[in-house]
C-alpha positions as CSV (number, residue, x, y, z in Angstrom):
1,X,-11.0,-31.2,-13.3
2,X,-10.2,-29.1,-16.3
3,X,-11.6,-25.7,-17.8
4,X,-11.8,-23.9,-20.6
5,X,-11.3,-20.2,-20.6
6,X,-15.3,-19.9,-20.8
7,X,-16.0,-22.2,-17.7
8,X,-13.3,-20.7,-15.4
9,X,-13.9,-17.6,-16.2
10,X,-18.0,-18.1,-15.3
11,X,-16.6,-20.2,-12.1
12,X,-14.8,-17.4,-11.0
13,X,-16.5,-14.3,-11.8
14,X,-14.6,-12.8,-14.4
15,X,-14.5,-12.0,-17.9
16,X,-12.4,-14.3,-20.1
17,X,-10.7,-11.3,-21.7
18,X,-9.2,-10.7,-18.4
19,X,-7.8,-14.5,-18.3
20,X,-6.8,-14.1,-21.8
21,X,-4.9,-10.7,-20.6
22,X,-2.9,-12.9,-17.3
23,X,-2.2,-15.7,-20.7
24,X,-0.4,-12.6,-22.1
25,X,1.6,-11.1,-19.4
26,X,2.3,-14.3,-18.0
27,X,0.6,-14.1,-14.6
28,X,-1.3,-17.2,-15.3
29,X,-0.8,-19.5,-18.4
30,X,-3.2,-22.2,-19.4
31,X,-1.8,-26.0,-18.3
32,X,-2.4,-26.5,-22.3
33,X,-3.9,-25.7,-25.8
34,X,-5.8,-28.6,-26.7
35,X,-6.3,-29.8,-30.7
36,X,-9.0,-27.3,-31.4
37,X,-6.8,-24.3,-29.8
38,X,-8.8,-24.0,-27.0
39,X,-6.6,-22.7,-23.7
40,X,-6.8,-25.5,-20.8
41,X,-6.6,-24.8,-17.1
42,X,-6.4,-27.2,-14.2
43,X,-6.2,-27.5,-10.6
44,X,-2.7,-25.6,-10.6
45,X,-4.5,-22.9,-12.7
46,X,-7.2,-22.8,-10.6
47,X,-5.2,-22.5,-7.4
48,X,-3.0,-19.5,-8.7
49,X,-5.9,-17.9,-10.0
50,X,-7.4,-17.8,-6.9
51,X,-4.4,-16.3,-5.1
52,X,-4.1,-13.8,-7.7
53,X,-7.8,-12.5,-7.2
54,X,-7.0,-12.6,-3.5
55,X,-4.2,-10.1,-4.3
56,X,-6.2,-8.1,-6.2
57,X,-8.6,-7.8,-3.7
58,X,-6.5,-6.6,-1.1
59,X,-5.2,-3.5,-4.2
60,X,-1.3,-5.0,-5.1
61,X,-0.7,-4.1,-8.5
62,X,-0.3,-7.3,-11.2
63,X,3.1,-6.7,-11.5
64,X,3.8,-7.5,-7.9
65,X,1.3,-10.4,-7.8
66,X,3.6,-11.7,-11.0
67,X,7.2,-11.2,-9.0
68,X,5.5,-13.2,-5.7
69,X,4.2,-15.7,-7.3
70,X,7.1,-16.3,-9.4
71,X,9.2,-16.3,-6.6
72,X,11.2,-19.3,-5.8
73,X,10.4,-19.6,-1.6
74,X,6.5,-18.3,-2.6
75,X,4.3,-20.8,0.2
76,X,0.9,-20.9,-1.2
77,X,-0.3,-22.1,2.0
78,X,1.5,-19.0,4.0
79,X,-0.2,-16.6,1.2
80,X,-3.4,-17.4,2.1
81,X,-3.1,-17.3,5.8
82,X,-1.1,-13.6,5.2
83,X,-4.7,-12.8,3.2
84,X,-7.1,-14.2,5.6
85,X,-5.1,-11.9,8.2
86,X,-5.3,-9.0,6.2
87,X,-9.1,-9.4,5.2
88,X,-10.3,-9.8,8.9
89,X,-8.2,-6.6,9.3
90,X,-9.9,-4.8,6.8
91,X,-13.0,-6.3,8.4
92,X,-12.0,-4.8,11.8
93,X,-11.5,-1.2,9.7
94,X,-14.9,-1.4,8.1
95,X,-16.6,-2.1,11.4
96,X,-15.4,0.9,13.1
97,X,-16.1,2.6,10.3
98,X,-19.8,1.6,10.3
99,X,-19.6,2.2,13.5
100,X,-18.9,5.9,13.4
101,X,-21.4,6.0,10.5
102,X,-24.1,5.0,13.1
103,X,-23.1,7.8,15.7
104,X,-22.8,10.1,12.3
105,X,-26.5,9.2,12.1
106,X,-27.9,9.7,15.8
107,X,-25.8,13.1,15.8
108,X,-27.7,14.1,12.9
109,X,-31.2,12.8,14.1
110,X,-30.6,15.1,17.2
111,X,-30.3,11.5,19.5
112,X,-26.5,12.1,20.1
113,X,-23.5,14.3,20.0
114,X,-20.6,13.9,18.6
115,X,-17.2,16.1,18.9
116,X,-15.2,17.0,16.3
117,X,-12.7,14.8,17.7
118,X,-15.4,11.8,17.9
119,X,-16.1,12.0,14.3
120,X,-12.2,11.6,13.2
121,X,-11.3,9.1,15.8
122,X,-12.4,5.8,14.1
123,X,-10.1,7.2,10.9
124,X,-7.2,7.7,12.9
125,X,-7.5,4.6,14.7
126,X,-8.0,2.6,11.6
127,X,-4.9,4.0,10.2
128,X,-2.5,3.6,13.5
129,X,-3.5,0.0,14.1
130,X,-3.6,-0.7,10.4
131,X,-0.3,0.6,10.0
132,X,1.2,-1.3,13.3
133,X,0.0,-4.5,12.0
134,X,1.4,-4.0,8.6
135,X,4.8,-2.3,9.3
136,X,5.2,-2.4,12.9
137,X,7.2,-5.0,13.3
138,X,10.0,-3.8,10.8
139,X,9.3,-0.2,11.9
140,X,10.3,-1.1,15.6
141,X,13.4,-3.2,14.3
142,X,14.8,-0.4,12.8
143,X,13.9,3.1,15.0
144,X,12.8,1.0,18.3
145,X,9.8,0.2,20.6
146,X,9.8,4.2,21.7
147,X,9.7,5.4,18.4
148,X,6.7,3.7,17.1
149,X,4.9,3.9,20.1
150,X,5.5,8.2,20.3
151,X,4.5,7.7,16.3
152,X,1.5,6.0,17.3
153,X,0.4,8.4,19.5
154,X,1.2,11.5,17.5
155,X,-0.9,10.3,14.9
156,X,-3.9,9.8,17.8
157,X,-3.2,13.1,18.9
158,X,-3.9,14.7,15.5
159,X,-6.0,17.9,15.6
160,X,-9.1,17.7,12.8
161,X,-7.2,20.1,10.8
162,X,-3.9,18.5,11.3
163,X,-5.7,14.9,10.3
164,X,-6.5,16.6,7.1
165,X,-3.3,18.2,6.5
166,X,-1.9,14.8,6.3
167,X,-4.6,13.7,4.0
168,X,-4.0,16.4,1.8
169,X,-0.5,15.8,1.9
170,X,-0.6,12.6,0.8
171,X,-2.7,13.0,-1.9
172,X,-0.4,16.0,-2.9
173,X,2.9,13.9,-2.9
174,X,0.6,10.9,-5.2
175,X,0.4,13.7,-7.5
176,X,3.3,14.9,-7.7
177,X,5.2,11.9,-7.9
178,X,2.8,10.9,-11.2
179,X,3.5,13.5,-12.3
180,X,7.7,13.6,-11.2
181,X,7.9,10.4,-13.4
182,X,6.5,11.3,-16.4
183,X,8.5,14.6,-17.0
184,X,12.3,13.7,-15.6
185,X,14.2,11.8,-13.4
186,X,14.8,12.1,-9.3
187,X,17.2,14.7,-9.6
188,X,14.4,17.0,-11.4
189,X,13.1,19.9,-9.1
190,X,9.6,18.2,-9.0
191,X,10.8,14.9,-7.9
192,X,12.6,16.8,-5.1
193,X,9.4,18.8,-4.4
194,X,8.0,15.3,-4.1
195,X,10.7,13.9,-1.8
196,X,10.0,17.5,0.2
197,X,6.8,16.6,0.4
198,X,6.9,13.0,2.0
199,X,9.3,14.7,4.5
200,X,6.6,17.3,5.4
201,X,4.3,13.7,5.7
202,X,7.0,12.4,8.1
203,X,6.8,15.1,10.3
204,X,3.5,15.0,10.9
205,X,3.7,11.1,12.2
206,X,7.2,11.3,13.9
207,X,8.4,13.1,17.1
208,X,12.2,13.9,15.4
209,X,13.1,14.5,12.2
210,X,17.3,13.2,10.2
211,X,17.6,12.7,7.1
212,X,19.5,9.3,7.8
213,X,16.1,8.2,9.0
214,X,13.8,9.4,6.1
215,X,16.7,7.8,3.3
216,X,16.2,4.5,5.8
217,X,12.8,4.4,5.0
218,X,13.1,5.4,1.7
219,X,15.2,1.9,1.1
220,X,12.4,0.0,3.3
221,X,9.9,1.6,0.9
222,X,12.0,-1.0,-1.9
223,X,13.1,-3.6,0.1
224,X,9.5,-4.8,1.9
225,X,7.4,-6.0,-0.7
226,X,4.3,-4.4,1.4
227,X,5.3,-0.8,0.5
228,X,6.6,-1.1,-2.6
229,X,3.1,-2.9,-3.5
230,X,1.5,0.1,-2.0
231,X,3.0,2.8,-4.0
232,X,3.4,0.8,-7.2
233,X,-0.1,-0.5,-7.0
234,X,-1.5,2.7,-9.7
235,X,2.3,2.8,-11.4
236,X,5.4,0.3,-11.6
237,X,8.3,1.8,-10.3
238,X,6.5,4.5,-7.8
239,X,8.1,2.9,-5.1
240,X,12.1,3.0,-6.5
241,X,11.3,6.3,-8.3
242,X,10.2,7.7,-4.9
243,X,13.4,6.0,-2.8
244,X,16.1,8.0,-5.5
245,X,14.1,11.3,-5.2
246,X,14.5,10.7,-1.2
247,X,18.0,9.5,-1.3
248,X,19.4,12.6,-3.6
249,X,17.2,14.8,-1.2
250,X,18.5,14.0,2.3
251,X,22.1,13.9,0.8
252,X,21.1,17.4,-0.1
253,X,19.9,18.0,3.2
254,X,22.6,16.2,4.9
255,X,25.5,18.5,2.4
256,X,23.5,21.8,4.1
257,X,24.0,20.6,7.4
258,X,27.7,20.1,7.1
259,X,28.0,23.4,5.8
260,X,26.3,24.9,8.5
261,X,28.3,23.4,10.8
């Protein structure tokens, strides 16, 4: 079956100035442009779209949904079972979230108690086992079973004001790195206020700090589509930007240690 702009766009929920916009940028070009200049899609079309709003549900940037789909080994059929995996995860998230909610609820109707750790603990636990199933696997290749299992834990462990320490943080570093890009380059003393701040991140997830280690994961950052969708996903280049701030900052580090020594 074919579709114009109008039809596909009511089939699948959009406006058809955003399939006109994926026409321009080349995410998604009609099949054809019939006699009347009308833009034609078909199954193809409708296939790619779909994995494209799947993308955007699950926040990667259109610029990264462009590079994997335009990759030569993309799997359509793999794509789809990665998304269905990652929306029953953020189904899993959502339901411990609710569930906190609900004890959020009682505590407040005077029908419970909740501790202060209570009310933090479905957060923290969304985030660990969110981030295991994301990362873990390349996380434990490079630093080892020990090291994400004692990362893991630390994170549990979190005090409420340390949990929102590394909230703030990360929200700082976002900032900052927005900011770091549109005013110089990774050398420039707020890049490296950036990279400083990721390292105070770090700290706060791993047991031991090296600078080796943070510029290892400043290259993993690039290399793993998964977090260089994730920092990319408000601005293009987030992700590299960040990896050269990190790099020239641990050789720093790496230079003071030397001369300590």
């Amino acid at each position: 079956m074919e579709y114009t702009v109008q039809r596909l766009a009511a089939l699948a929920g959009i406006s058809g100035r955003t399939l006109r916009y994926y026409d321009e940028i080349e995410i998604l070009k009609p099949a054809r442009i019939n006699s009347s200049g009308y833009r034609i899609y078909g199954k193809k079309e409708v296939e790619t779209l779909q994995q494209i709003l799947f993308y955007r549900e699950l926040d990667v940037d259109l610029d990264t949904i462009k590079k994997i789909l335009k990759s030569p080994g993309f799997d359509s059929a793999e794509a789809l079972r990665n998304h269905r995996s990652r929306l029953l995860e953020k189904r899993e998230q959502l339901e411990r979230l609710i569930e906190n909610i609900n004890k959020s609820i009682a505590t407040a109707e005077g029908r419970m108690t909740m501790s202060d750790k209570e009310k933090f603990e479905g957060f923290k636990k969304s985030l660990v086992e969110d981030n295991d199933k994301r990362y873990g696997k390349e996380v434990r290749e490079k630093y080892g079973e020990e090291a994400a299992l004692k990362s893991n834990q630390r994170i549990l462990n979190l005090s409420q004001e340390d949990y929102e320490k590394t909230v703030r943080l990360e929200e700082e570093l976002r900032k900052t790195l927005a900011s770091a890009m549109q005013s110089g380059g990774p050398g420039s003393e707020e890049a490296q206020k950036a990279a400083d701040l990721h390292r105070n991140w770090l700290c706060m997830h791993w047991d031991q700090y090296s600078p080796e280690a943070h510029a290892g994961l400043a290259n993993m950052y690039v290399e793993d589509e998964r977090f260089r969708a994730y920092y990319d996903k408000e601005q293009p280049g987030t992700a590299e930007f960040l990896r050269d701030a990190i790099l020239i900052y641990t050789s720093d580090s790496q230079k003071g240690i030397e001369l300590s020594l």
